[in-house]
C-alpha positions in Angstrom: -105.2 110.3 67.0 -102.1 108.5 68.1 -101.7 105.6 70.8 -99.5 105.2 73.6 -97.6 102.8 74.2 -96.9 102.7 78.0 -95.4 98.9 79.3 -97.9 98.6 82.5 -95.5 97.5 84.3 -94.1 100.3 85.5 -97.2 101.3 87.1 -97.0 98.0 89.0 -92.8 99.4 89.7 -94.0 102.9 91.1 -96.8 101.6 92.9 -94.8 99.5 94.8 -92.4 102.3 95.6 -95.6 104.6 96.4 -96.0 101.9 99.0 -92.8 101.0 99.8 -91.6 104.1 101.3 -95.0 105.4 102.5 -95.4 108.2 99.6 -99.0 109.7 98.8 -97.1 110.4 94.9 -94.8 109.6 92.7 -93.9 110.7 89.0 -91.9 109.1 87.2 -90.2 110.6 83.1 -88.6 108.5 80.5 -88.4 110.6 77.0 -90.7 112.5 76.6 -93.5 109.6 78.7 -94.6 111.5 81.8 -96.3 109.0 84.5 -97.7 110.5 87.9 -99.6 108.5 90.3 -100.9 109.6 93.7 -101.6 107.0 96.1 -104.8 109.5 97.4 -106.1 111.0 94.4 -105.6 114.5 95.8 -103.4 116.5 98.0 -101.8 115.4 101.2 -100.9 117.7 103.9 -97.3 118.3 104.4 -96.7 116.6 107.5 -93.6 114.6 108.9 -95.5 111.5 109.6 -94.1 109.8 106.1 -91.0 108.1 107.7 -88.4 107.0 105.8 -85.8 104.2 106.9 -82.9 104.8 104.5 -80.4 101.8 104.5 -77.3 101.8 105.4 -74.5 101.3 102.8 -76.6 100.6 100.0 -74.9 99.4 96.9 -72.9 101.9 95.5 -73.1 101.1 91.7 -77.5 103.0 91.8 -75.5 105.7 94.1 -74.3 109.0 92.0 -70.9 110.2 92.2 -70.4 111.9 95.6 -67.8 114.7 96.5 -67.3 112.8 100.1 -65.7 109.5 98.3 -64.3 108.8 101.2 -67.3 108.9 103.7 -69.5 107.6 101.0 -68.3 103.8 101.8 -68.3 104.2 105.5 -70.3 101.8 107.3 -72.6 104.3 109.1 -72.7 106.2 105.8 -77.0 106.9 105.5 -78.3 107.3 102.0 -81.0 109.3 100.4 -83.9 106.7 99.5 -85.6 109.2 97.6 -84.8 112.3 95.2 -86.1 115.7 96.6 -84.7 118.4 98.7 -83.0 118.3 102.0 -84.3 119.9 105.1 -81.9 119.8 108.4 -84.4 121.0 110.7 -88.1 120.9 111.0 -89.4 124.3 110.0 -87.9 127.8 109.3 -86.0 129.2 112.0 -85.6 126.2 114.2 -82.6 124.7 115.2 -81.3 121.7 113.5 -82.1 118.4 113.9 -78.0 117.0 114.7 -75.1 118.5 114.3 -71.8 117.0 113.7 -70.7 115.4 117.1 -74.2 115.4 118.2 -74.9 111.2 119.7 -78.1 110.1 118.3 -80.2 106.9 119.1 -82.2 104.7 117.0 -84.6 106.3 115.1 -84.0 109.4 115.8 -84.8 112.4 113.4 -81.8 113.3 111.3 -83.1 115.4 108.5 -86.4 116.4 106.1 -86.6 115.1 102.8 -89.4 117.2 100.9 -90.7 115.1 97.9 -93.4 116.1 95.7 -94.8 118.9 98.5 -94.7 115.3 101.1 -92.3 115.9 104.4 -90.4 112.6 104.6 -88.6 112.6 108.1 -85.5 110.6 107.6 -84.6 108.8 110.9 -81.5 107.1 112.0 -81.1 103.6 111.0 -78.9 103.0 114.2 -77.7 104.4 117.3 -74.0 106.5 117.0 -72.4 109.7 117.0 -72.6 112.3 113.6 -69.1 112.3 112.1 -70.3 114.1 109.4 -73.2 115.9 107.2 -73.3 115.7 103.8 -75.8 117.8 102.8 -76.5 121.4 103.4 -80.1 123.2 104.3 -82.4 123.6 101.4 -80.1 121.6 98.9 -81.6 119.3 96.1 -80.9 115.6 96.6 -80.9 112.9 94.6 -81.2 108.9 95.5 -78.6 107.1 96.7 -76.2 110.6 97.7 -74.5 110.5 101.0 -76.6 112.6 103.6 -75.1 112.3 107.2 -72.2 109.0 108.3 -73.1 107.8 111.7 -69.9 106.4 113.5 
């Protein structure tokens, strides 16, 4: 029988992001080294009580390549703090959460981020108007990719 060789650590790392962003799991793949760790030991509801701040303007060397170069170092320019897929309203049918145009305030829904079968509801880090969306309904996301620019 073989060993692993796992450097605990980065249980410590993805715990701390479990926490950090308010996710019941997390799974994490280097190689062929799969790690999954679930904050509850079973399944959570999907719900969109797991809010996410994202952070405006984070540092662009973590961020992936973006088709909207030019909105992607805007000021107001709000960030996926997570991989998973986008959601711009809350359920099937409904209409969606902004629009580009639309003012919003403080904390204010913008858009769903569904990671790991967990609703995140990704609010607005500050008050503005939408100038533009970056990502479409249903659309895979990954950390650090433009999602809406708040002027």
């Amino acid at each position: 029988m073989s060993s692993i060789k796992i450097d605990e650590s980065v249980f410590d790392k993805l715990a701390e992001v479990l926490k950090k962003h308010n996710l019941s799991e997390i799974e994490y793949k280097s190689g062929e080294t799969r790690i999954r760790l679930s904050a509850s030991g079973g399944y959570v509801p999907v719900a969109p009580n797991n809010v996410i701040q994202p952070q405006i303007q984070q540092d662009s060397s973590v961020a992936p390549e973006s088709k909207d170069v030019g909105f992607d170092k805007h000021p107001g320019a709000v960030k996926s703090p997570m991989v998973g897929t986008s959601y711009l309203a809350p359920e099937p049918g409904a209409s969606n959460f902004i629009s580009v145009g639309d003012s919003v305030q403080k904390d204010q829904p913008l858009l769903i981020i569904e990671a790991m079968k967990v609703m995140n509801l990704i609010k607005a880090p500050k008050a503005g108007k939408i100038v533009h969306i970056a990502v479409e309904n249903a659309a895979p996301v990954e950390f650090g990719q433009l999602l809406v620019v708040i002027e």
